[in-house]
N, C-alpha and C positions, 0 to 999 in steps of 0.2 A: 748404923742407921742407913736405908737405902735410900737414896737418891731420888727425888722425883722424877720420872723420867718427861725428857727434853720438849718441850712444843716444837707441835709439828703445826708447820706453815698450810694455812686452810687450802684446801680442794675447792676449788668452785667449779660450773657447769663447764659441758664445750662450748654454748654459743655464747653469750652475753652474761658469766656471774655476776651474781650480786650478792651481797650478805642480806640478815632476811631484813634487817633495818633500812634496807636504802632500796630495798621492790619497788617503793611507788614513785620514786625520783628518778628511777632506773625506767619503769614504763615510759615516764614523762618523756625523759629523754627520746626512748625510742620513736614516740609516738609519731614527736615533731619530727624526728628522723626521717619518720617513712612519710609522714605526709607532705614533709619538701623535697623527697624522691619523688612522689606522686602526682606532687603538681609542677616539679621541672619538667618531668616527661609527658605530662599533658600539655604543656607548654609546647613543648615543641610538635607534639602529636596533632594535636591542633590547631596551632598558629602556624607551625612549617613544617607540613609532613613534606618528607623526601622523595624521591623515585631513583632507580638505577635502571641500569639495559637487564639486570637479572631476574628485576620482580617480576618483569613479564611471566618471564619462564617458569617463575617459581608459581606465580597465579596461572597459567596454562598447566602444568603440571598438576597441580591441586583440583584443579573443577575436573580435567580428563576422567584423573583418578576418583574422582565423587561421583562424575554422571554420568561413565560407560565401565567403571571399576577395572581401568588397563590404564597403569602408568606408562603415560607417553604423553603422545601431544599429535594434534592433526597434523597433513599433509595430503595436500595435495584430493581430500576430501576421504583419508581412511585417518586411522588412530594408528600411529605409528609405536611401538615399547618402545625403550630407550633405557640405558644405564648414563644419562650424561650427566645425571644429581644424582646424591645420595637420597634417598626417600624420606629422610626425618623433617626439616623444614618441610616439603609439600603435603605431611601428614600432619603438621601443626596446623597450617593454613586450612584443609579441611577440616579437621576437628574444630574449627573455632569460626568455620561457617556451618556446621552440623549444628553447633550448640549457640550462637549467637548470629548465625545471615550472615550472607554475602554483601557485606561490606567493607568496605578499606578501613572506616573508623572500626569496625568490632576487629580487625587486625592490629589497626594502631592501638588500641584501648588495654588490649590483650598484652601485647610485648609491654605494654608501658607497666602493666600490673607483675606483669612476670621479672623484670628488671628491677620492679622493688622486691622480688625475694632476690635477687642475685644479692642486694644491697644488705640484708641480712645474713645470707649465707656470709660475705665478705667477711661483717663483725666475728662471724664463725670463725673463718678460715685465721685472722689476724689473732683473735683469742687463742686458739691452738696453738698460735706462733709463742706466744707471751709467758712470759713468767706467772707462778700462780697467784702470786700476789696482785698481779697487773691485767688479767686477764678483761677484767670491767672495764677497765679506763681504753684499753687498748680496742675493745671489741668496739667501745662508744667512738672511738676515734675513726677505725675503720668505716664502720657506718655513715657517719656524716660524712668523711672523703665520698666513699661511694655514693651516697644520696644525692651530691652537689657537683658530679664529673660529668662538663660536659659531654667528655667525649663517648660516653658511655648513654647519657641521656639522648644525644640526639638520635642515636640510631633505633632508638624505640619507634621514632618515624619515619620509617623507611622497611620496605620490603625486603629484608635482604637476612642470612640465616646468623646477624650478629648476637642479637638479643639470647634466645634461643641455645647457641652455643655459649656462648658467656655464662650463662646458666649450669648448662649441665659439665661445662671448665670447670667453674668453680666449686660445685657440689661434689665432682670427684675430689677434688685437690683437700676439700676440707674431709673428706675420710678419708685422704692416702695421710695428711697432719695429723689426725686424731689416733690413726694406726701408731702414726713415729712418736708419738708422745708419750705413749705407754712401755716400760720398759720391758715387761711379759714377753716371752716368746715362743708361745706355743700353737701347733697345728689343733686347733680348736674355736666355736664359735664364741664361746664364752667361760670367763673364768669362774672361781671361785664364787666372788659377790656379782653373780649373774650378770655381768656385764661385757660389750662385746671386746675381743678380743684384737690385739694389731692384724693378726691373719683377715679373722673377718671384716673388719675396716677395709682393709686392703682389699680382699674382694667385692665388697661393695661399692670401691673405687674404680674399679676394674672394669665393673658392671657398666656404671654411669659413664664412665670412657667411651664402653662400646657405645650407649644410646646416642654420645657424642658424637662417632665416628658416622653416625647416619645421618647427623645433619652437616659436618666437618668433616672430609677425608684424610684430615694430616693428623686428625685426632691420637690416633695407636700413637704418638711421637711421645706423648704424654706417659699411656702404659709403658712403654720402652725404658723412659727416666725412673717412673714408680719402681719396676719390677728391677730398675739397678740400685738405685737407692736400697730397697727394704735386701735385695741378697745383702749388699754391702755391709749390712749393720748386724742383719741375722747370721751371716754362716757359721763366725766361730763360734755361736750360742746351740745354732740345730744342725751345724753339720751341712755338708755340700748335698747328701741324698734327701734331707729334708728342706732346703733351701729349692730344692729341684723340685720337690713338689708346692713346694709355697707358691715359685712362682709360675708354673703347671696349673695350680687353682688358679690363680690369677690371668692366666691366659687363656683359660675355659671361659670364666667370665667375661673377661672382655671378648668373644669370639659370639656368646650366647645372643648378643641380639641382631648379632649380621647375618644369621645362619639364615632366616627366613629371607633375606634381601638375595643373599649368595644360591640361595635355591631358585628363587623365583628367574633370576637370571641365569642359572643353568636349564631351568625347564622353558622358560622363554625364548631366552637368546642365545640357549645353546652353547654358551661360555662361561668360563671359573672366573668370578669376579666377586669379589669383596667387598672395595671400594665404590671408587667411580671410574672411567679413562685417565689418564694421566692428565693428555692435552685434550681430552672435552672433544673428542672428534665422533664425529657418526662411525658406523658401520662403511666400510666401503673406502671412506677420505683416509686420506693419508694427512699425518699433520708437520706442519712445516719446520722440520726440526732442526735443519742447516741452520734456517733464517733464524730463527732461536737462537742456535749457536753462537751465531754472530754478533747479536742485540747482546748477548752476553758478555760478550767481551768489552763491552762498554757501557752499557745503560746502567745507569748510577741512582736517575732522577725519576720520578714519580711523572713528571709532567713530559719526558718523553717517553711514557709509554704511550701516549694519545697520538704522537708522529710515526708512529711504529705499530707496533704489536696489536693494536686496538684499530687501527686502520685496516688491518686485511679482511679483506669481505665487504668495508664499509666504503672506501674513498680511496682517492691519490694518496701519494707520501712524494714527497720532497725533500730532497738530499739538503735544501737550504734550510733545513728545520732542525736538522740535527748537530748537536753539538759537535765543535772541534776535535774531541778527542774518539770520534765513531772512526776517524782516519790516521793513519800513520803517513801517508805521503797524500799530494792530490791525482796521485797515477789511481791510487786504490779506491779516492771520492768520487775520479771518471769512473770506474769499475762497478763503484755501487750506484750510481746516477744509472748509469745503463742500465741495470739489473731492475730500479724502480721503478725507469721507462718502462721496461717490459710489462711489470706488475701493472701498472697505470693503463695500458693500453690491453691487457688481455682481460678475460671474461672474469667478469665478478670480480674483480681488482683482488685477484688469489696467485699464489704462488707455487707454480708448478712444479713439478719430480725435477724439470731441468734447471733451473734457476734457483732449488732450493737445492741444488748439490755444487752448483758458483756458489752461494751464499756459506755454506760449509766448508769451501775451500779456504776462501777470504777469513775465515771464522781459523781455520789450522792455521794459517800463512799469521796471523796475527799472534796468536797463543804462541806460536813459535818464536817469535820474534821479544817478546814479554809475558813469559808462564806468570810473573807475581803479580802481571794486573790483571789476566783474568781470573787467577785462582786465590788472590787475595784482596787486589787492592781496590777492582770491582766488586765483589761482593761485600767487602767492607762497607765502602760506600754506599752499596743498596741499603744492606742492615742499616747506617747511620737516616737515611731516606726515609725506611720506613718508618723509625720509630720518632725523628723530627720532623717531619714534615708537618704544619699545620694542618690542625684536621678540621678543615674548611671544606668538603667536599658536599656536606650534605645543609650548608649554610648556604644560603643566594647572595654570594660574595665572589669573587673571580681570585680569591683566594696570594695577590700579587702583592709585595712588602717592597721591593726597589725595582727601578730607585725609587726613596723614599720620598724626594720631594716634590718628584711629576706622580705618585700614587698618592702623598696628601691633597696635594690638588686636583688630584681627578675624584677622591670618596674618602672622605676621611674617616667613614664608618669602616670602610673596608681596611684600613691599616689599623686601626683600634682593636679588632678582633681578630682579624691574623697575627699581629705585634700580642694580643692578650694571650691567644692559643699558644702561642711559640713558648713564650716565658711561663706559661705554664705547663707546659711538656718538660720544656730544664728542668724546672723547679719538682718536679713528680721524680723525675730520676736520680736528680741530686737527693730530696733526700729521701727516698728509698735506700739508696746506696750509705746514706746517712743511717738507716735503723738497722740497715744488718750489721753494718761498722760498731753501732749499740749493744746488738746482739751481743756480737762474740767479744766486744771488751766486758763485755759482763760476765761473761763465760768464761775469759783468760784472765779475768782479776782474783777469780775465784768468792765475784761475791754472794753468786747464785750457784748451786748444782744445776746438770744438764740433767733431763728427764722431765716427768711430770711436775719437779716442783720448778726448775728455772727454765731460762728459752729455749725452745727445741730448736736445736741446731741442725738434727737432721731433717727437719722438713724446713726449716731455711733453707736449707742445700739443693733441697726437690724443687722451692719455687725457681733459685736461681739456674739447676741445671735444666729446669724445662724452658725459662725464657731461652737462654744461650741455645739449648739445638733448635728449636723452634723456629729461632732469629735466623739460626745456622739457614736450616731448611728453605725459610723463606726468598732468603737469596738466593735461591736455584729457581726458582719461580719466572717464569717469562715475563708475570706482569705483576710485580711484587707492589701490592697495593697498600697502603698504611692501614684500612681498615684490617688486615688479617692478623694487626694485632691487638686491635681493639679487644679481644677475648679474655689477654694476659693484663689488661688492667686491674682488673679485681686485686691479683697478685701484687703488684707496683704497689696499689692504695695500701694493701696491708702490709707488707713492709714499711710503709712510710709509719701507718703506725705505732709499729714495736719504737717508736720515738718517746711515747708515750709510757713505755715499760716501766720508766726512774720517773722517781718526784723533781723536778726540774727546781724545785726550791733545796729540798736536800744537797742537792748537786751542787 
């Protein structure tokens, strides 16, 4: 007699499965999902819209380019081109006064609607993560994290290219997952049962990288992890010459939407540029890269970049602002007092050829003295800045926790919600770090297969290897801001909920 053969564990969709018995409880779900995304981010869109020093730019850039068709910005009474932003955010901002006016609400209105798809793609991206059994629970889980993140809500109101980029983050991420989920490995769009293939995912991840890299220039960090990721897991299946073309396709794609940007700046401005400037300088300036050097060898904290780095061009600096550890002796505190005298008292409070080559000296004389603090133990500490720092930036709160018992008595709104942000940034990281931990004891129990029926580990591995370079990268950053990682939240949320994978009553 043969054997019946074995039940296979169901298949559900990429974004949100559901079995067809549980659709209308499953929309339900969703519905409320997106309508408390919807109306957090109206919330703060219009009860506290934000502003930064870049919206200007970002809105001077968008009308130039709308109403003389020459990306740049006035001066001095001509239209000047410029490579100092990528063109994707100031081509958002016009499309969305082409189609809606010139208004800051039909900007805010805008991001806040597009930030509830990020809030779905997320369910997406966590569902790919999940076992196939768990893929619903997990994808619901996601969802509501991301609906209910402040730190992701609030930037819906504000001018700045987070929204936007978070978006086209996560859209790749959830095709380079859907790619590693399937165990197929062929150079082809589609298989068998006409569906797309991990090659094509991956190109189509690729894709949305590049449209990323127009509004984000660190974006390729991403394709870099992607295109290490999928060789690693393909070559002994297609061989190092077809691995060579996989990731070949994949770098066509990501290259396809910068071509028109890299042209217009060779036929403009007469140079090979992809990006943007490194350090954001004009034609002509030279940018102060001593003085970098040197902020590098000690800037740890998010709030002395406003005594520093953020000051030149704008105001004094005072060597009494800066923390103790900017010096190794007070020979080298007179040394840099001098140097900010100079800055303070010369034009435009800018830092010249000669003063930013003292500044570079003091910057070697220092690294010499301590290679592990500037090449690990400061960067470290930036990395730890960025990602705790309360993200109170875009609140009208002065964002200060101690001491705590002269800041309850000066606003005790203000300790409530900086104390709230803080404990919930822990809490995001813990357990994140909590559901990959879920992950792979599921994986090493042996109570799930890896692949399309248990957790995909290999795009686990992509979210964690893209935070770590990312984080890496950010630390080289002159003025390493907390919001540059607001992008990788999506990621965090969904890790948190592969939490969700196991029946926590079984358990």
């Amino acid at each position: 007699m043969i054997p019946p053969p074995a039940a296979q564990p169901r298949q559900e969709s990429t974004i949100i499965p559901a079995p067809s018995g549980g659709v209308t409880a499953l929309w339900v779900q969703v519905s409320f999902a997106i309508l408390a995304a919807l109306a957090l981010r109206l919330l703060f869109a219009l009860r506290y819209p934000g502003s930064a020093d870049d919206s200007d730019l970002y809105l001077q850039l968008a009308r130039t380019w709308a109403d003389h068709h020459v990306y740049g910005f006035p001066l001095n009474g001509d239209i000047i081109p410029t490579d100092l932003r990528t063109p994707g955010y100031p081509a958002f901002l016009a499309g969305v006064a082409l189609l809606l006016g010139r208004s800051m609400r039909a900007i805010l209105l805008s991001q806040a609607v597009l930030d509830c798809v990020t809030c779905i793609l997320t369910a997406g991206l966590a569902a790919a993560l999940a076992p196939a059994n768990a893929r619903r629970r997990v994808g619901i889980i996601a969802l509501w994290l991301t609906a209910t993140c402040p730190f992701l809500a609030n930037y819906s109101a504000v001018v700045l290219t987070e929204v936007v980029v978070t978006f086209l983050a996560t859209a790749a991420l959830w095709c380079f997952a859907l790619g590693l989920r399937d165990t197929s490995a062929r150079l082809t769009l589609r298989d068998e049962r006409n569906r797309l293939t991990p090659f094509a995912w991956a190109v189509v991840g690729a894709f949305l990288t590049g449209v990323a890299t127009l509004v984000r220039p660190e974006m390729p960090l991403l394709f870099c992890v992607a295109a290490g990721v999928y060789a690693a897991r393909e070559w002994k299946v297609l061989g190092l010459r077809r691995v060579f073309l996989f990731v070949a396709a994949m770098g066509g794609a990501l290259l396809l939407p910068l071509l028109p940007w890299a042209a217009r700046n060779w036929v403009t401005l007469h140079e090979v540029q992809l990006l943007s400037p490194r350090y954001v300088n004009l034609p002509g300036e030279t940018a102060p890269v001593g003085y970098y050097a040197w902020t590098g060898t000690w800037l740890e904290r998010y709030r002395d970049v406003y005594h520093t780095v953020w000051q030149l061009g704008v105001g004094p600096q005072d060597v009494n602002d800066l923390p103790a550890s900017a010096f190794d002796s007070p020979q080298e505190k007179a040394r840099v007092a001098a140097l900010l005298a100079q800055i303070n008292d010369g034009p435009d409070f800018e830092v010249s050829p000669e003063l930013d080559q003292q500044f570079a000296q003091i910057a070697r004389e220092r690294t010499q003295r301590h290679p592990l603090r500037t090449y690990v133990v400061a960067p470290f500490q930036r990395a730890l800045s960025i990602w705790f720092t309360p993200r109170t930036e875009l609140v009208d709160i002065d964002g200060k926790f101690w001491p705590l018992r002269q800041q309850w008595r000066d606003s005790r709104a203000n300790v409530l919600i900086t104390g709230s942000f803080a404990v919930l940034e822990y809490a995001d990281i813990a357990l994140a770090i909590a559901g990959v931990w879920l992950a792979w004891r599921t994986r090493k129990r042996g109570a799930l297969a890896q692949g399309p029926v248990g957790p995909n580990l290999w795009a686990i591995g992509l979210l964690l290897a893209y935070l770590f370079v990312r984080t890496a990268f950010l630390t080289t950053v002159e003025a390493p801001e907390p919001r540059y990682v607001v992008s990788c939240y999506p990621e965090v949320l969904a890790l948190i909920a592969l939490l969700g994978s196991v029946s926590w009553r079984r358990a």
